[in-house]
N, C-alpha and C positions, 0 to 999 in steps of 0.2 A: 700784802705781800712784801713785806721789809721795807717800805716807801719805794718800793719798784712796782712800775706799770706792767698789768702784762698786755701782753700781742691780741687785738681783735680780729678771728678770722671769721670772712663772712664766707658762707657756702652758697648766699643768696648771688643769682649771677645777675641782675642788677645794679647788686652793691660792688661788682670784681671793676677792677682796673683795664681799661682797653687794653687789648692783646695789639701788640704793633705787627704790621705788617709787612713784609719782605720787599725792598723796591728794586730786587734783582731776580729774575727770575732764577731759578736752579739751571747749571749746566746739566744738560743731557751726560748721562753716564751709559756703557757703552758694553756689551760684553760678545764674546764669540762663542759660537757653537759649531763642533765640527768634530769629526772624526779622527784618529790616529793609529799607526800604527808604529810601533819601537822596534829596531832588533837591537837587539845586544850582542856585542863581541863573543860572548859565551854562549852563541848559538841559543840562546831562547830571546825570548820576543815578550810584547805586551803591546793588548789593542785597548780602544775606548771608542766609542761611541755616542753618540752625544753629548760630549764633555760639554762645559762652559768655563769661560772664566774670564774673570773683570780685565778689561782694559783699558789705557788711557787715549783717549781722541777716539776717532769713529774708525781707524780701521788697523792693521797689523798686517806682516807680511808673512807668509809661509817660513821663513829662515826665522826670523824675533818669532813666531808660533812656536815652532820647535825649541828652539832654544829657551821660551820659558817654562816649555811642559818637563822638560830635564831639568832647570833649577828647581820650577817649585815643586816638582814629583821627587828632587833630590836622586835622578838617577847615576847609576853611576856602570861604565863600561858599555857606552852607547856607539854605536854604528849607524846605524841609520834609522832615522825621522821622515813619515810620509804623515802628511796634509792633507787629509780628506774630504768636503764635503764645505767647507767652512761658511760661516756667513756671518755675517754680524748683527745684531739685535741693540734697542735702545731698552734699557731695564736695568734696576738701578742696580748698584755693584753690592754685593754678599760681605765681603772683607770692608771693614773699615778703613783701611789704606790700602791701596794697589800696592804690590810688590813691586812694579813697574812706573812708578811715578811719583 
């Protein structure tokens, strides 16, 4: 090969390299499930039902709920946000970064 070496790849897992091992466990990630309902200034509305969505630390207040189902639903002409049912779950986050963190 041009006095160049090539690359030995072995498939035998024998011959592999030790896999190193994490001495941190993973933080628990965190997300919410809950209910909502929207109205909008222009007299119409939007509900949800079982939503989820990632968040950062183990819990979120009903006002930061709200206010991030308006950013990242991108609503716009909001009136009022109701907080229904909510809880919070450990299961890992969907999104590769929080919007919130």
């Amino acid at each position: 090969m041009d006095g160049e070496e090539a690359s030995r790849v072995s498939l035998d897992p024998s011959e592999s390299a030790p896999v190193p091992t994490r001495t941190m466990e993973r933080m628990a990630e965190h997300r919410v499930i809950f209910d909502f309902e929207v109205d909008f200034s222009n007299d119409g509305g939007l509900q949800g039902q079982g939503f989820r969505l990632d968040i950062v630390g183990d819990d979120i207040s009903d006002d930061e709920l709200a206010a991030y189902i308006v950013e990242d639903l991108r609503l716009l002409m909001v009136e009022n946000v109701r907080i229904l049912k909510k809880r919070i779950i450990e299961e890992p986050h969907k999104r590769l970064r929080s919007p919130r963190g």
